[in-house]
ZAMARGU-4260 file (C-alpha; in steps of 0.2 Angstrom, whole numbers, plus 5000, padded with zeros to 4 digits):
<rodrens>
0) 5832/5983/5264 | 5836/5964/5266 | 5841/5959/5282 | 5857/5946/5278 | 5872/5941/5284
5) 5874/5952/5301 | 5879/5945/5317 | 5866/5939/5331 | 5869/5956/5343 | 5866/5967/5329
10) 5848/5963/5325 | 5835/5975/5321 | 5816/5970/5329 | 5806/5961/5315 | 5789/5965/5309
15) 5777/5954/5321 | 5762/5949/5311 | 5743/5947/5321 | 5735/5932/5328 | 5721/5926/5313
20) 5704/5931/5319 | 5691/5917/5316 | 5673/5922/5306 | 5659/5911/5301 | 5653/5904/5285
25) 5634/5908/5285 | 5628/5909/5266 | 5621/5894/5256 | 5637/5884/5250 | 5624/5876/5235
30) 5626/5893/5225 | 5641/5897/5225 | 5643/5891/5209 | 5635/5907/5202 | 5640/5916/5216
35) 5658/5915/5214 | 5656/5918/5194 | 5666/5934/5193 | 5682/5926/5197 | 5695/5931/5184
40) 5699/5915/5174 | 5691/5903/5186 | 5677/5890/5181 | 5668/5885/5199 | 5659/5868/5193
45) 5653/5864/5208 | 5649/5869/5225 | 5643/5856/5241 | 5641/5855/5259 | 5650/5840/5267
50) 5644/5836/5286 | 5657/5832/5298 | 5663/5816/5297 | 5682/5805/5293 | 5692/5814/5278
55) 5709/5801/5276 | 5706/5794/5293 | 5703/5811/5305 | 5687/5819/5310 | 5684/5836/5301
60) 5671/5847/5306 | 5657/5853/5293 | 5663/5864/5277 | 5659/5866/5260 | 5667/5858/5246
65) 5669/5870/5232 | 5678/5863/5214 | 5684/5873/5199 | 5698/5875/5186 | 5706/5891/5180
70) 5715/5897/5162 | 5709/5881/5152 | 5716/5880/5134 | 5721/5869/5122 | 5740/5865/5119
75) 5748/5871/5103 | 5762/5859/5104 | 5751/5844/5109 | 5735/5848/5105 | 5730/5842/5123
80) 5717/5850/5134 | 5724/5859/5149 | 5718/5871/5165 | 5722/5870/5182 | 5709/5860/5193
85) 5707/5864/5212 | 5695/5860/5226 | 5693/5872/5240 | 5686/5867/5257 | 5678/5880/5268
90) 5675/5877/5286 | 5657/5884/5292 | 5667/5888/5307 | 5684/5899/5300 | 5699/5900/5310
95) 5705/5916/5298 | 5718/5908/5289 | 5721/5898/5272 | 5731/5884/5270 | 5736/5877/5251
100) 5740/5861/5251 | 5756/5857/5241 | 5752/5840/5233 | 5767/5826/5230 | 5773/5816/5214
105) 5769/5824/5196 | 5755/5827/5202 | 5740/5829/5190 | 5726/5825/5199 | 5716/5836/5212
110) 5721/5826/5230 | 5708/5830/5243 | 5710/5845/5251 | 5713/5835/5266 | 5728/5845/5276
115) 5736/5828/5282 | 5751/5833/5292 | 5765/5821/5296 | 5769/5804/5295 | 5754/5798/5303
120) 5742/5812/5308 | 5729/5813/5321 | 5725/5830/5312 | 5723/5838/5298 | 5722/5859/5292
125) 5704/5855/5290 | 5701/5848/5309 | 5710/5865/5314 | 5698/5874/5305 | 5708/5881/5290
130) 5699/5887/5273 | 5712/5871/5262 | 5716/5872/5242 | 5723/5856/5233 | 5724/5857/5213
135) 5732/5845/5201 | 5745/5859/5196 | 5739/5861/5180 | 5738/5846/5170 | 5724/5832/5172
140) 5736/5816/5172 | 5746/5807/5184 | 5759/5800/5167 | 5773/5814/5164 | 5768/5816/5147
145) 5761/5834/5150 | 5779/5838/5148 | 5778/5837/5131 | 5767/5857/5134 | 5779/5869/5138
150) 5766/5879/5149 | 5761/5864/5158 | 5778/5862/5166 | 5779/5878/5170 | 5762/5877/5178
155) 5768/5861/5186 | 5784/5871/5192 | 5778/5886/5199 | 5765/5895/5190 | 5750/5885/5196
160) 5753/5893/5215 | 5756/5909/5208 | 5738/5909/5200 | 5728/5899/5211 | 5732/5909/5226
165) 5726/5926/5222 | 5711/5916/5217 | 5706/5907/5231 | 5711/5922/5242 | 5695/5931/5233
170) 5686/5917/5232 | 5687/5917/5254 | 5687/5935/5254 | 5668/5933/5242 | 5661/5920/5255
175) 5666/5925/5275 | 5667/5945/5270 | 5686/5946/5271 | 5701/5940/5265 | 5712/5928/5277
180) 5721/5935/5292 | 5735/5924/5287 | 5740/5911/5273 | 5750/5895/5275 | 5759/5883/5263
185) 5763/5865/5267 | 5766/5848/5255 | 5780/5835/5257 | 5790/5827/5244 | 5785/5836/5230
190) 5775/5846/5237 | 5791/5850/5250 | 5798/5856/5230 | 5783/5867/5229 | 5784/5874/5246
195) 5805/5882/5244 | 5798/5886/5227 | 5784/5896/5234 | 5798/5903/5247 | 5810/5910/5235
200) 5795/5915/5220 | 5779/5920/5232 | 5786/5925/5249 | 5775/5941/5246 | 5759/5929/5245
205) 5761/5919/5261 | 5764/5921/5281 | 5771/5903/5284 | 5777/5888/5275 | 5781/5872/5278
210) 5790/5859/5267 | 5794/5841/5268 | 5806/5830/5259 | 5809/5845/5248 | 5813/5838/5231
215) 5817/5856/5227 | 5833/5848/5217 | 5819/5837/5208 | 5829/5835/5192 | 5845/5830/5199
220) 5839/5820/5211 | 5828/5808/5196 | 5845/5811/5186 | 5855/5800/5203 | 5840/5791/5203
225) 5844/5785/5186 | 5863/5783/5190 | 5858/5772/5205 | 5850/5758/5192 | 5866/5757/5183
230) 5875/5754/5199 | 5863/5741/5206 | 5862/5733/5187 | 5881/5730/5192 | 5879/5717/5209
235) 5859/5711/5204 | 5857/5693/5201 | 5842/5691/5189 | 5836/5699/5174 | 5819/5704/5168
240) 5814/5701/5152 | 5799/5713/5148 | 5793/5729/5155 | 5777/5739/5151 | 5772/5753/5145
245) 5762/5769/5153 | 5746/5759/5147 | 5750/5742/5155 | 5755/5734/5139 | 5769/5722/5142
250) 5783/5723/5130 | 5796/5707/5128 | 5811/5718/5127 | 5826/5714/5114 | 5839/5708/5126
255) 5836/5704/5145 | 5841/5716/5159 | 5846/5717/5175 | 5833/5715/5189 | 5840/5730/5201
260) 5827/5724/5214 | 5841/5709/5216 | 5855/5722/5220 | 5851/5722/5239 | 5840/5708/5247
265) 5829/5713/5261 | 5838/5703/5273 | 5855/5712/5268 | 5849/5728/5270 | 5841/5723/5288
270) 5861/5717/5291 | 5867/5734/5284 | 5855/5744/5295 | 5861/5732/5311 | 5879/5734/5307
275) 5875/5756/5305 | 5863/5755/5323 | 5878/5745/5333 | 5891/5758/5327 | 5880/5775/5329
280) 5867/5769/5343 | 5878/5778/5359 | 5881/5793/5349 | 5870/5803/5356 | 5872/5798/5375
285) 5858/5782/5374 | 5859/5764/5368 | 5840/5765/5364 | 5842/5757/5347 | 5839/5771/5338
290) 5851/5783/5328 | 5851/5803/5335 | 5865/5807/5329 | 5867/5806/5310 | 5880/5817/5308
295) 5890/5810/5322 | 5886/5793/5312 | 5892/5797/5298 | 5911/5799/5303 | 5910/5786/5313
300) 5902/5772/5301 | 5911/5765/5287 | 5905/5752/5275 | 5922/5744/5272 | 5925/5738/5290
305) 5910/5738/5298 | 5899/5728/5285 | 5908/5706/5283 | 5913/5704/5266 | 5907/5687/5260
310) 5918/5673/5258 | 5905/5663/5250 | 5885/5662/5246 | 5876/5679/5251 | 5865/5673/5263
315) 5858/5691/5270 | 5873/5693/5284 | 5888/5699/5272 | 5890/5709/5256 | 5900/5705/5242
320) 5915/5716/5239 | 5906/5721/5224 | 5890/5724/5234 | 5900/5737/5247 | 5906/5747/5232
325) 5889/5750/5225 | 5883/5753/5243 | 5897/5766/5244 | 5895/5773/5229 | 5877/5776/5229
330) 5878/5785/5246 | 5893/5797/5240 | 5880/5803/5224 | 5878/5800/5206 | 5895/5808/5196
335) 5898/5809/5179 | 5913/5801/5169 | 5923/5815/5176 | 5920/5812/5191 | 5908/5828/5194
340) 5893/5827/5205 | 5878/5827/5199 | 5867/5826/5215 | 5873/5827/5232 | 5878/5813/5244
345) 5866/5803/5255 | 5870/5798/5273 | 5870/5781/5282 | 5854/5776/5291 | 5844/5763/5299
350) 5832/5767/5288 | 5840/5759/5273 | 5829/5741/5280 | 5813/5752/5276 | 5801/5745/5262
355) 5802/5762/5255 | 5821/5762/5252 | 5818/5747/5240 | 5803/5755/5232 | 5811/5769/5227
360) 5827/5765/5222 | 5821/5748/5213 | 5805/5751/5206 | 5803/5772/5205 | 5819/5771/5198
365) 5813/5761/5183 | 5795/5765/5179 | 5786/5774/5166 | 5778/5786/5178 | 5791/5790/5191
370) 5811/5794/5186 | 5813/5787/5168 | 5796/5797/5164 | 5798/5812/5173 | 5815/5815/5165
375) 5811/5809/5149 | 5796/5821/5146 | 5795/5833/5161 | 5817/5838/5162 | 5823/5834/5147
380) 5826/5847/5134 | 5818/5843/5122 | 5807/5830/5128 | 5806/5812/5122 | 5792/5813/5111
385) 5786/5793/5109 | 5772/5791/5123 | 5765/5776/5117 | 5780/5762/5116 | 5793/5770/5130
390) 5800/5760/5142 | 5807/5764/5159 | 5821/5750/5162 | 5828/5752/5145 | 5830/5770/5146
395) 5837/5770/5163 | 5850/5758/5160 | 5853/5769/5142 | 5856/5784/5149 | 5872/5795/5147
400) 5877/5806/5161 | 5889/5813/5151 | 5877/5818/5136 | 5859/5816/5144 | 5861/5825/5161
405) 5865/5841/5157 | 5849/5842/5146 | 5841/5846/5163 | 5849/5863/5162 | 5845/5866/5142
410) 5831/5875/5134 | 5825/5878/5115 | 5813/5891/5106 | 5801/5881/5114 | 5806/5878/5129
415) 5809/5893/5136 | 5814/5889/5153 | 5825/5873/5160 | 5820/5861/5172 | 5830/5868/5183
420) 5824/5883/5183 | 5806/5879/5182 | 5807/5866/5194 | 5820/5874/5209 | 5815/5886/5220
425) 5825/5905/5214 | 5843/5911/5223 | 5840/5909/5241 | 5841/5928/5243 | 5825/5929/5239
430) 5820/5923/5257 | 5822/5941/5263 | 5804/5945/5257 | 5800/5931/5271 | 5812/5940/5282
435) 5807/5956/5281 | 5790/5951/5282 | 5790/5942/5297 | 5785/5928/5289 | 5791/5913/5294
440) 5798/5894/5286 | 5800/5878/5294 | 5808/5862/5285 | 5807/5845/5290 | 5816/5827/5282
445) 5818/5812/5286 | 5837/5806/5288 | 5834/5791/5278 | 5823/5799/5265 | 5830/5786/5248
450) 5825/5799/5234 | 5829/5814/5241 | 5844/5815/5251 | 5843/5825/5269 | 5861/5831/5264
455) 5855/5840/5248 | 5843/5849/5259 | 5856/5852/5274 | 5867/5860/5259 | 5852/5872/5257
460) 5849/5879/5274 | 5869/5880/5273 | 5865/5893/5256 | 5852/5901/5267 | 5865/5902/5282
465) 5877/5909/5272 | 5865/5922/5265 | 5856/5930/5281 | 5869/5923/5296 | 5862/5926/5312
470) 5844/5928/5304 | 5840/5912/5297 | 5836/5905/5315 | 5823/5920/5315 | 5814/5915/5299
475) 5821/5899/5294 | 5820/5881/5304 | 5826/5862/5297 | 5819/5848/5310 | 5828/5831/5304
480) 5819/5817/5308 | 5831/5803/5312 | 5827/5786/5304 | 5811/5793/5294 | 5809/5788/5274
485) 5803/5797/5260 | 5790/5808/5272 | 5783/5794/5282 | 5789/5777/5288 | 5805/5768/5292
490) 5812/5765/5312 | 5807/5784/5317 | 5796/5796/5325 | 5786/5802/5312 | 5769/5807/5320
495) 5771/5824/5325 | 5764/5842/5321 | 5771/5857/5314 | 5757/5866/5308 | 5754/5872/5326
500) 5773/5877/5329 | 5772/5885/5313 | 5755/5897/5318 | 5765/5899/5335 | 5779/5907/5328
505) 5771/5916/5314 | 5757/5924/5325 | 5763/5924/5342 | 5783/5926/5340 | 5786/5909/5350
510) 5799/5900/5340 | 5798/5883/5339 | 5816/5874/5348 | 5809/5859/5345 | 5793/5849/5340
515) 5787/5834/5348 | 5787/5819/5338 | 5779/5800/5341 | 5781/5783/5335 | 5766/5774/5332
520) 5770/5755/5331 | 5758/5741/5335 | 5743/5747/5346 | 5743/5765/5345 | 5728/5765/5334
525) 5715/5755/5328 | 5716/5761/5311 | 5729/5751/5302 | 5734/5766/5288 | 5739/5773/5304
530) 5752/5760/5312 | 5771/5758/5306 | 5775/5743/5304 | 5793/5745/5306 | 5795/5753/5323
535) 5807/5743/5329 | 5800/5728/5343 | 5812/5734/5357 | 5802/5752/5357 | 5788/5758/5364
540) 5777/5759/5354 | 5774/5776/5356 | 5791/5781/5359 | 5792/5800/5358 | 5809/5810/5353
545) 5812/5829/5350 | 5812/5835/5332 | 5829/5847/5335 | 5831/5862/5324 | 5847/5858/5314
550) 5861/5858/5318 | 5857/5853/5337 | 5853/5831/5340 | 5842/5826/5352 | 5854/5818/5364
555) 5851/5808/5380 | 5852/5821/5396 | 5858/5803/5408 | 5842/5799/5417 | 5823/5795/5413
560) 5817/5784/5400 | 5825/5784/5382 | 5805/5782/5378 | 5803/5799/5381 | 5806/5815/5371
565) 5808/5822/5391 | 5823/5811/5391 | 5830/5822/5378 | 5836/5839/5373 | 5842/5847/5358
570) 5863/5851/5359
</rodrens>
């Protein structure tokens, strides 16, 4: 029986699941390779022990590094080599449990299993001690031309978790004599898609999971991506007269185009995230230049009053009016010529001065390998088919929401299934495996995320809220992180932890009500990867703030120092 929709004094005990009991690896990593050879479909091509040391900037303890790849064939519409690549790291010393690390982007390439978590980690599932999986989701290139195989994309979609994790379940079971206690989930962006998806298909497979940034509307949200050039081609400045292709060949293209990077100047978009901080600071009981409450700031900000309208040369501290419609339009979501939505909204935030708001919604937006491509080939039914000559500018600015967009949703004798039902995680109902299970799912986003909009995935948990009522805080937690970009960055607190909150409340019942989260400006570490540059100068540095489960803010309590998270409490 699923447990949905009832009210909050009529709730049967859930299952509590065991605390992960930790063993040790003590055979000889340098044969596993014929060791683990019995695995059904599985290739182990090599197997080595790595001492401790850095892995991406944080100290992990001794393991051994174990690569393969599973269900290789040869495609019979592209005549492309295929399987599923993967590396699993196994600590000598096991804490019990097994983490698969949801990888970001079209992924394509085996990412270390490294377990980064957050913004800017001081550690990582491999430091905690976790047995970690990363794979390249079953295609072996980072351009979204796999598309063109109808299996890879539903590797890329879904399937790849559904096959490598009974896999590498066995493959721990064959090495510290038993299976793991429990399984964890976690990826951002992308791998945030991978995580709901995981949710809805898998939540027999896994204990807890944890997305961030989840793109789990992927198709839509490269479809708005799309939109947003031709509203930005509208207000840009310059043109650019060649683009290049997936190989680096650069093309002179027929007639010049606009150069969206000219839509918004970095010095207007530093004005525009002034104007929002000035109008939005004191909502949340502190003038601590710093947004808390986004929801509150979104009734209270509006672009046509609160931004100057230029009366002559933009100089970086107005906006023409043409400028404040594009600005409005792109936050109120792509729509089609009748005026239907085809993504959802995205909210005012500081975080629109980030470097990351330009990158994506300039640059992403246009190249080969990033919205253009991944529509093209990856979401389209059926796919572009010319690799060689395509061009991402051209195809942005060509594209018809009208005709093009709903191509997302179509299939063929071919391809079977759509984008969007590859690529989005199934009706939320399916969460009540979770439930039941007493497993457990915790979401975090950043408010200022450029590519995937926060709103999209509030409009998810409001599905999920729907669904299971006075459940989903059992099962179910959304953290916004105020300021944040596209998974790290941007005037926030984005150094924090849930891998720990998420283990707490899987294995010991102890909900998380909120996590702590960090800045780490100038000085907080001596590894550069490590440092934001855009936490603003009037912070400390390490200014801390709760991460409040949605829809509580972390709002000022009237005393102590807006620096601290202790200053604050979740309403």
């Amino acid at each position: 029986m699923m447990l949905a929709g009832r009210g909050s004094d009529d709730l049967p005990q859930l299952p509590q699941l065991s605390e992960a009991i930790p063993a040790n690896f003590s055979g000889d990593c340098a044969t596993l390779t014929s060791s683990l050879s019995g695995l059904k479909g599985t290739v182990i091509t090599a197997s080595s022990t790595v001492g401790a040391g850095l892995l991406q900037n944080i100290v992990t303890p001794e393991h051994c590094l174990v690569t393969g790849k599973m269900n290789e064939r040869v495609s019979p519409v592209d005549g492309q080599t295929y399987y599923i690549g993967f590396q699993v790291r196994l600590p000598k010393s096991w804490n019990g449990r097994f983490f698969y690390q949801a990888n970001g982007g079209t992924d394509g390439a085996v990412s270390n299993a490294a377990g980064a978590l957050g913004g800017g980690p001081v550690t990582s599932a491999p430091a905690k001690g976790f047995a970690v999986l990363s794979s390249d989701a079953g295609h072996q290139s980072q351009t979204p031309f796999f598309g063109l195989d109808p299996q890879a994309r539903i590797d890329y979609g879904y399937n790849a978790v559904g096959q490598l994790t009974p896999m590498a379940k066995e493959l721990i079971k064959s090495v510290y004599g038993k299976a793991p206690d429990r399984s964890y989930l976690g990826g951002c962006s992308n791998g945030g898609r991978h995580a709901l998806v995981a949710a809805s298909r898998y939540g027999n497979l896994y204990d807890g999971i944890l997305g961030g940034a989840p793109g789990y509307n992927l198709p839509k949200a490269a479809v708005a991506q799309l939109w947003g050039v031709q509203q930005y081609a509208t207000v840009a400045t310059a043109t650019k007269t060649t683009d290049t292709t997936a190989s680096g060949t650069v093309v002179t293209l027929p007639t010049p185009l606009p150069d969206v990077s000219t839509a918004f100047t970095a010095a207007e978009r530093t004005m525009i995230a002034s104007k929002i901080v000035a109008k939005c600071d004191a909502l949340d009981n502190a003038t601590d230049n710093w947004v808390g409450d986004v929801a509150a700031c979104q009734k209270a900000f509006s672009v046509s009053t609160d931004i100057p309208t230029c009366t002559g040369t933009r100089d970086g501290t107005c906006l023409t009016s043409n400028q404040k419609t594009v600005l409005a339009n792109v936050h109120t979501g792509a729509k089609n010529t009748a005026g239907s939505a085809l993504y959802n909204s995205f909210p005012y935030d500081p975080g629109i001065s980030a470097a990351a708001w330009a990158s994506w919604k300039f640059a992403s937006s246009t190249g080969v390998g990033r919205d253009p491509g991944a529509t093209a080939f990856i979401f389209t039914t059926p796919p572009k088919t010319d690799t060689a000559n395509f061009l991402g500018l051209p195809y942005a600015m060509g594209f018809n929401f009208d005709v093009d967009a709903p191509k997302i949703f179509a299939t063929s004798g071919v391809y079977t299934e759509s984008a969007m039902s590859f690529m989005t995680p199934q009706d939320p109902s399916n969460l009540g495996k979770m439930l039941n299970r007493g497993a457990k799912l915790m979401v975090y986003h950043g408010t200022s995320d450029p590519v995937f909009s926060f709103n999209d995935t509030v409009s998810w948990w409001e599905s999920v809220k729907t669904i299971f009522g006075g459940n989903t805080d059992r099962f179910v937690r959304l953290c916004p992180v105020p300021g944040m970009s596209h998974c790290s960055g941007g005037p926030a607190a984005d150094q924090f932890d849930m891998i720990d909150p998420l283990v707490n409340w899987v294995e010991k019942g102890t909900a998380p009500n909120s996590v702590l989260a960090k800045a780490r400006g100038t000085g907080t570490s001596s590894i550069t990867a490590l440092i934001n540059a855009e936490v603003p100068a009037s912070w400390a540095p390490d200014r801390s703030r709760p991460l409040c489960p949605y829809p509580t803010v972390p709002t000022y309590n009237g005393s102590g120092d807006v620096n601290q998270a202790s200053s604050f409490s979740c309403k």
